[in-house]
Every structure is written in C-alpha cells, then in structure tokens.
N, C-alpha and C positions, 0 to 999 in steps of 0.2 A: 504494500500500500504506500500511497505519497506521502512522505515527512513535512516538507517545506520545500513546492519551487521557486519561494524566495532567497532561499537561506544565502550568505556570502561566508563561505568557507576559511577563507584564506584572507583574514584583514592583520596579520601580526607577519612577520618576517620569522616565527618559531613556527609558525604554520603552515607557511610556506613550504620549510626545511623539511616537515611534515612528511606533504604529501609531495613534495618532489622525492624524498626518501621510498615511499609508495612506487613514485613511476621507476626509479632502478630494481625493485621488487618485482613489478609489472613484466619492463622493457626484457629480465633476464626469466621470468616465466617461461619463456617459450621455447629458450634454448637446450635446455632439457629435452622437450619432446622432439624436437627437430634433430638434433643429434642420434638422438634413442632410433629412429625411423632411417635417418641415414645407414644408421650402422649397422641395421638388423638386415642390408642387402646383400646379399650374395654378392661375391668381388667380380670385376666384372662387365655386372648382369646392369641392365637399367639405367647404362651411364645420364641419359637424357634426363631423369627423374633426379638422379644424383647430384648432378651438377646443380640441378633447380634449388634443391632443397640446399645445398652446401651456400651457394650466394644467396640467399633470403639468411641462413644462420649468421651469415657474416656481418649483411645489412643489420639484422638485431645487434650485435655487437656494436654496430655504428650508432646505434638508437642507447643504448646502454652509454656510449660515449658522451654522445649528446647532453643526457640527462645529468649526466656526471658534468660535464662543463658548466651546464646550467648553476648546478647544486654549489659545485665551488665556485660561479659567479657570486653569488649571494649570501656566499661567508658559510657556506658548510662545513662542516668536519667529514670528511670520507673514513677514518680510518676507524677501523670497527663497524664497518656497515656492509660492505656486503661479504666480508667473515664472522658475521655473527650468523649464529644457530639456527637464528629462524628466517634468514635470508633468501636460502634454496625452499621453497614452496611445499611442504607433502604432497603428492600425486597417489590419484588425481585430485588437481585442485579446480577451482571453478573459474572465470569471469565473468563479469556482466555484459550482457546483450538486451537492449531493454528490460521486461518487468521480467524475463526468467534469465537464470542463468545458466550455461554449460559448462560439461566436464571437459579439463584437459588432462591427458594423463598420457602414460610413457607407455607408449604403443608400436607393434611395427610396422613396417611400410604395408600401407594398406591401401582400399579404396575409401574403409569407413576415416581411418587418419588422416588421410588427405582435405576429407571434407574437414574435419575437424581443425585442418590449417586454415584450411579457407573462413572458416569463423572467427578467426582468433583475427584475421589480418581486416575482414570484412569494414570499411571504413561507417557510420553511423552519420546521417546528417545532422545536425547539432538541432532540434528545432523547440523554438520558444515555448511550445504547450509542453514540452516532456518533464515529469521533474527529475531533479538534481539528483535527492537520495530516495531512495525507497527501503523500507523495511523488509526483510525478504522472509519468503516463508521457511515453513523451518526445512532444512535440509541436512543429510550428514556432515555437512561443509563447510560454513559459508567460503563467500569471497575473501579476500583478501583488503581492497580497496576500501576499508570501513573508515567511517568518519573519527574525527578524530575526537573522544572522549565521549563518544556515542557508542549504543550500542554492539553487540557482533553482528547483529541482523540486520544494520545499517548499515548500508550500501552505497555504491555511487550508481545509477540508472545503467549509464553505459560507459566505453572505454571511452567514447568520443567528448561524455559531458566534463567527466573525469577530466581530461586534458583542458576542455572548454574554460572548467573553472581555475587552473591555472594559470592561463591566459589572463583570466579577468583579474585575478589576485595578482600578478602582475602589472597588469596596466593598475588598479587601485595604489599598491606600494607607491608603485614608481611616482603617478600622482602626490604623493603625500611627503614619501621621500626623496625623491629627485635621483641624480645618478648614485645617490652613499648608498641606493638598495645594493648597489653593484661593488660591493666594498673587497671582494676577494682578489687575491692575489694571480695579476694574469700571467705569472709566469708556471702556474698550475693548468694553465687551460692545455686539452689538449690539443694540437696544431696541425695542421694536413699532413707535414713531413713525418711526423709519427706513428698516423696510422696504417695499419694494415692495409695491402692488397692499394699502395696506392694515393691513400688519402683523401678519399674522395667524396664530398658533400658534408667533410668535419667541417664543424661551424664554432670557432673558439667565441665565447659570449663573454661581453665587457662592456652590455649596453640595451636597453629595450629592444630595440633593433634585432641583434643578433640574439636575444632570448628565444623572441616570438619568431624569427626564422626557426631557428632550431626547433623549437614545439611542432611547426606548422610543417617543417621535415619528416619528421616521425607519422603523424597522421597521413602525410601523401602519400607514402611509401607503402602503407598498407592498402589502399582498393586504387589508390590514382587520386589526380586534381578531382574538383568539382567540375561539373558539365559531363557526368558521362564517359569521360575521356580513359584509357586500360593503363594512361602514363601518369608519373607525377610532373612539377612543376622542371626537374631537369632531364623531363622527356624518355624517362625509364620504367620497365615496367611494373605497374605496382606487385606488391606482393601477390594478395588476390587471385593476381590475373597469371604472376607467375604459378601458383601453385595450380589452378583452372586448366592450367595447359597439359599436366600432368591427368586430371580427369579426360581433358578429349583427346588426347597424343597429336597436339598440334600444338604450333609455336603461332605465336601472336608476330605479326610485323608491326613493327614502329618507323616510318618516316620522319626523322627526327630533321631532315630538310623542311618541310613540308609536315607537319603533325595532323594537318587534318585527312591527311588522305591516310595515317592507319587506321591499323583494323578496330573495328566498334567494339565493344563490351559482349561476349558470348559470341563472338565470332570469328575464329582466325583465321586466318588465309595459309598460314605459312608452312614450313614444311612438316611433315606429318611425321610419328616416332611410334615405336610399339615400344608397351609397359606391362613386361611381365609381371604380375599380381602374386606370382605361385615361386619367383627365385626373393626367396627369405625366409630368414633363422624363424622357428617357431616359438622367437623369445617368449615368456611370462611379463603379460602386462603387471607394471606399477610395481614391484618386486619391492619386498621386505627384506633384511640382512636374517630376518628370520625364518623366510622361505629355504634356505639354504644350510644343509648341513653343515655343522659346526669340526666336522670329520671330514669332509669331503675337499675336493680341492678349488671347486669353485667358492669356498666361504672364505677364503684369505683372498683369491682373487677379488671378489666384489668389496674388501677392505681395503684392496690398494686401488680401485678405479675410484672411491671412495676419496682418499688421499688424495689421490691425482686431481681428481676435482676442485677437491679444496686446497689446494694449491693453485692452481691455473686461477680462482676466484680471488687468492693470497697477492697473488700477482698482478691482477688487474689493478685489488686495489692500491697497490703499490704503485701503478702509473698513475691512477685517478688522484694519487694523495700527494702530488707534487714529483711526480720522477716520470716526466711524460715518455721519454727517450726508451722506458721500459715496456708501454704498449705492444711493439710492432711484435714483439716475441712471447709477448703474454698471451695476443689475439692468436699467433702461430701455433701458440700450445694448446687449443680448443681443439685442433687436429690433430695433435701429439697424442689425447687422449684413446684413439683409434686402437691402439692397442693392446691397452688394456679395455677397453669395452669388446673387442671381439675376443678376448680370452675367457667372458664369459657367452656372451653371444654365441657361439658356437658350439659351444657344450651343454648336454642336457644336464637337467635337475637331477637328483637321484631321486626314485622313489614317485618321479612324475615323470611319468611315459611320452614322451612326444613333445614335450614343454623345454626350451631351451634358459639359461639363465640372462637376465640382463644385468646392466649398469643400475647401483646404488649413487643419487644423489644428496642421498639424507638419511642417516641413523636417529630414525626412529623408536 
C-alpha cells in the first residue's frame, strides 16, 4: 500500500550518504547472478551469449564506479562499506518493480535467467501519480532498498523512483548548500585512465553537473534513452536490449552515424546466432556453504571462491577509498575468479544426483 507520494527523502547530506550507500548495495546486486550464469557454461559453447552477459557485468562495474565517485563527491567514507557482512545481498534477494516485487537469485544460464536479466535492467518511467515508498506485503524477503528509519516493509516503488529521488535530494542540497555539498577530495574520484577495459563513460563528479550525468548514466544503460530508442545517450546498447538478443538469437544494429535508422525496440535486423539452452553445468541454484559436505572436496572449495570474492570486493574498495591507480586490476580480478567458480561448477554435490555445486557469495 502507498506511504506518502509526498515524502522528500533525502533533505540532510547523512541521508544522502544513506541511500547512495543503498545504490553501491543495488548497483553490485547483480553481479553475483551475472557471473553465476556466465560461469555455469560449458567452455566453448554459446560464445555469443557469453560475451553479452560478460560486457553488461562489466558495464555494472562501471555503475558501481559511478556510485562510488558520487558517494566520495559528497564526503563519504568508503572504507568499511562494501567489506562489510551485509554488503553481498543473501540470494535470492528481491527488487522492486512497481507494487510487486521479484526474485533474483544465482541461477544458471537459462531461458527463465535470462528473463530475469531483462527485469533487473528493465528501465521504469519515472511518473508523477506512482508513489515513492510503499509498504510491501509480507514476503520471505523483503527488498533491500528500505527507507531509512522506516520500516522492513518499507520500500522504495521502483529502481527508477529510487534513483529519481536522489536526483531530487540533490538538486534540494545543492540549493541550500551550494558547491561545499561537493566537499570530497577529487583526487579520490575515479578517472577514465583507470578504468577497466578502457575507461569509458567514467564520469569523475566535482559538481551538480557531473552528479546528475553520472545518475542519468546508470538509468540509460539499462532499457536505453527515453523515446523508445534500444541505445542510450552514447548510442550503445542498452542492457535490456542486450540481454533480449540472447532471447531471439539476433543482434540489434545500431547506426551510431545516423541513430535513427536503427533497429526499433523488439526488433532486430542483425545477424542471427544459435543459443544452446542444454551446454551447462546443472549447478544448485542459491547454494548454502551448508549444502555441501563438510568431508567432501567441494566444501573447502566453495571457502576459497568465498575468499576470493571477498577479496576482489577488498580491493575494489581499496581503489574506491583513494588508491584509484588500483581499479584496473581489481575490475580484472572479477575474471580471475573463473576458476575457482568452475572448481565447483563442475562437480556434483555428493548425495545429490545430477545437481552440480556453485559459487558461495555469502556465509550464511
């Protein structure tokens, strides 16, 4: 039910730190399942699917970036945040899509997963009748995204008002305080030359301006611009529309000459791929450290992919907390983890016939 589609969230610069703290929670939500799905392929098999799903994990990384420049524009403290315990999400966890919400959880390459990307990236148009927070009904779950000194059952509507109302808490600060919102130290921002794969669409923030680019990044990125359009604002394709292509084994063209002449929303032109369904490990979705015999050989593996993890996390934050130069190799280490996740991925459970092990993101 509706709380208040009045409410103004975000009027303190503590509050802000808040729910920007949320969006690094959010932005790294999804790279769990995204890797989990990668990795559960047969080597190989499905490169066209692979590659898809490998550049969208990266983009989220870029989005994680973002957020992080944000947070230390505004005088945040990074250190201790995303190495705390309750940083990596329990799977599956929820988000909000309007007044219900959906599961995400660590699945393998599937057709039902796929769909379940495509929600996660699914862009929401922001519109003035919807409200802000809603109370949710009771579920084994909730979300994540809860207000702040409000309920667990208290919610934000959608991913998109979520970001909307950051924006607004933003332009209100900035109103009030002028540039000293932006008090952080810009030799913490991350910078193009440091990112991975590039550096491409990092946006270092040191100003309203490059705040609300950066926010307004993140949202294109998942379904595309506004109008319709399968690109976002630097004419790539959104997520959405990358993941969509993997449903009808066709590639979208983009005309980045000429943008109006690509292809429309559900309908590609481009060149066609097959996507075997049936080459992958028959991991154990959402896996417990206590699915796993304490005897067996896979229960020390899934404690070092475990470690692994929270190291590769150890290290991000370590570039996000003033050491930007350490990015490029922290991002590179997301990939690194490849082998310990296929140490369990490819080997069965004991005692569960046909069920393979996966990747442990959290000791539960």
């Amino acid at each position: 039910m509706p709380i208040n589609d009045k409410l103004k969230l975000i009027t303190t610069v503590d509050e802000l730190h808040y729910y920007l703290k949320l969006a690094l929670v959010l932005e790294h939500a999804t790279i769990p399942p995204y890797i989990t799905a990668l990795y559960s392929m047969h080597p190989g098999k499905n490169l066209e699917s692979f590659h898809i799903i490998r550049a969208v994990a990266v983009e989220e990384m870029l989005h994680l970036t973002l957020i992080a420049n944000l947070y230390n524009a505004v005088g945040g403290k990074m250190k201790k945040t995303l190495t705390d315990p309750d940083f990596v999400q329990p799977y599956p966890t929820y988000l909000p899509t309007d007044a219900i919400d959906f599961k995400v959880g660590l699945n393998k390459f599937s057709p039902e997963t796929i769909d379940t990307f495509m929600k996660i990236e699914r862009a929401e148009e922001v519109e003035d009748d919807k409200p802000l927070v809603v109370s949710r009904p009771v579920q084994e779950q909730y979300n994540f995204l809860t207000i702040l000194d409000g309920k667990p059952s208290d919610t934000f509507y959608s991913i998109g008002l979520f970001y909307a109302e950051i924006i607004r808490g933003l332009y209100g600060l900035h109103k009030e305080m002028g540039d000293a919102l932006f008090c952080g130290d810009p030799s913490r921002q991350i910078t193009p030359e440091y990112y991975y794969n590039g550096g491409v669409d990092i946006i270092p923030v040191t100003d309203l301006r490059s705040a609300i680019r950066a926010i307004k990044l993140i949202q294109e990125q998942g379904e595309g611009a506004e109008g319709g359009t399968i690109y976002d604002s630097e004419r790539e394709l959104g997520h959405y529309y990358r993941f969509q292509q993997i449903k009808l084994g066709q590639y979208y063209v983009i005309d980045k000459d000429d943008p109006e002449n690509s292809d429309r929303p559900d309908h590609p032109t481009g060149e066609k791929f097959t996507v075997d369904w049936d080459a992958v490990y028959p991991m154990k979705s959402n896996p417990h450290l206590s699915d796993y015999p304490e005897d067996s050989e896979i229960y020390p593996a899934a404690k070092k992919f475990y470690a692994d993890y929270r190291q590769f996390l150890g290290d991000l934050e370590k570039a996000f907390d003033g050491n930007p130069k350490e990015l490029i190799p922290a991002v590179g280490g997301m990939f690194k983890l490849k082998e310990s996740a296929t140490a369990l991925i490819r080997n069965p459970i004991p005692g569960m016939p046909g069920v393979n092990a996966a990747p442990i993101f959290r000791l539960d």
